[in-house]
C-alpha positions in Angstrom: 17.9 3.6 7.2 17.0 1.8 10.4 19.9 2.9 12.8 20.0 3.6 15.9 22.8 5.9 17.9 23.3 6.9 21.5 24.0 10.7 21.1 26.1 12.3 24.4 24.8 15.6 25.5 27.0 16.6 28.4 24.9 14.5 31.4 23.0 12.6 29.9 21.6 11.2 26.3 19.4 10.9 23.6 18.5 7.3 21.9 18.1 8.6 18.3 16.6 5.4 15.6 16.7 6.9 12.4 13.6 5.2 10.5 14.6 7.3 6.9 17.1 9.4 6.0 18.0 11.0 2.7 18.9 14.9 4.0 18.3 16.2 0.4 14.4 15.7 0.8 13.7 14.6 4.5 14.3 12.5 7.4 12.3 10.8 9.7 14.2 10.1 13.2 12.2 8.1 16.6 13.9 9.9 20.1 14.0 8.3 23.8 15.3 11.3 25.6 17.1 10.7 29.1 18.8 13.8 29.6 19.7 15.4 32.6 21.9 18.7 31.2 23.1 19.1 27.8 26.7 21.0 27.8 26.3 22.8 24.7 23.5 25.3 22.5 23.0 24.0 19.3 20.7 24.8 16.3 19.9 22.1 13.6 20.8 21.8 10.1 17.3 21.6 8.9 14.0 22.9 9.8 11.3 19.9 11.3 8.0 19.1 12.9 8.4 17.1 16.4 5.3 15.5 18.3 6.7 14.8 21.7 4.4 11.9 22.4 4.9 11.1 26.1 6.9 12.5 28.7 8.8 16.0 28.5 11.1 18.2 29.1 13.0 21.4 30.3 15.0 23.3 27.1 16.8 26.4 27.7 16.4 28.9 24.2 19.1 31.0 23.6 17.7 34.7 21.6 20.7 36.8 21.4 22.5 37.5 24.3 19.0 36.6 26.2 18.5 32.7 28.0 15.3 31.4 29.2 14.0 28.0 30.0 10.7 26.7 29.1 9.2 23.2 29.7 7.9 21.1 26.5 5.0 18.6 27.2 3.7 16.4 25.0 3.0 18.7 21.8 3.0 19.1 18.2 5.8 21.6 17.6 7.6 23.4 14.5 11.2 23.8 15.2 13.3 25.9 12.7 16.4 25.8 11.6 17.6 28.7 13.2 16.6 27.9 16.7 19.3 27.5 19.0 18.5 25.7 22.5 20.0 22.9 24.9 17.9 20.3 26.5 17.9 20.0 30.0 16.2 17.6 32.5 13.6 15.0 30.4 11.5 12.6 32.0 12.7 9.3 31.8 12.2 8.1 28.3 10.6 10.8 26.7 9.3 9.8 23.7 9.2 11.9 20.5 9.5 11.6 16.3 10.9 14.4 14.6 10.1 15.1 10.7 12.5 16.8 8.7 12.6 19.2 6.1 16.2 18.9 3.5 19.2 19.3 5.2 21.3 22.6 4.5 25.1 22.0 4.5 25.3 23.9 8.4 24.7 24.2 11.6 26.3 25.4 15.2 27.2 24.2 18.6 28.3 26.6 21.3 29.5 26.4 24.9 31.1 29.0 27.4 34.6 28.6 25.0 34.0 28.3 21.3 31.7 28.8 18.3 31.6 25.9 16.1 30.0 25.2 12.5 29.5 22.1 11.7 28.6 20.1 8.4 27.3 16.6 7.7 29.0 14.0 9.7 29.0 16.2 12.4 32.4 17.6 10.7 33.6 20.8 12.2 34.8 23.2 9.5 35.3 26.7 11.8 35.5 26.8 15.7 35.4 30.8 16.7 36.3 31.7 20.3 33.2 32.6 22.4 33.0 36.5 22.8 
């Protein structure tokens, strides 16, 4: 509890404090988003709540073989576990806390290249090639 990490995403980075974690139940994490392009789609391993409290940003959502980018203001916003986006270009310091529901034992991460799964600890455990 009470951490705080400096997550890389591509150009750019996320300030994540985690005020409680236990991924069985829940977690609840604090985000200052500075991001200018994230170099990889990703989905999460749980499914949360996020009020983006000041600031925003762009996200591009990946559906398939279809891309599109939308902008997120501040909001109240259910994001599920399947949903697999990147963030692009915040306003500086973005503010946001994300809720959590349990944690399942997977999630992805994809570029241009590979496919990965990866499990708590941000373990990879498969990497497929792209394609």
């Amino acid at each position: 509890m009470f951490k705080k990490a400096r997550i890389a995403l591509g150009e750019g980075f996320l300030e994540r404090y985690t005020i409680f974690e236990w991924k069985r139940f829940f977690s609840i994490y604090f985000h200052i988003f500075n991001t200018v392009e994230q170099d990889r789609f990703h989905t999460h391993a749980f499914d949360g709540i996020a009020i983006l409290l000041s600031g925003g940003y762009e996200e591009e959502v990946k559906e398939g073989s279809e891309t599109y980018r939308k902008w997120i203001g501040p909001s109240i916003r259910f994001i599920p576990r399947a949903y697999n986006h990147r963030l692009l270009k915040s306003k500086p310091n973005t503010l946001s806390i994300l809720f959590t529901g349990p944690w399942s034992k997977t999630w992805t991460e994809e570029n241009d290249q590979y496919i990965r799964t990866l499990t708590w600890g941000r373990k990879e455990i498969q990497r497929k090639p792209h394609g």
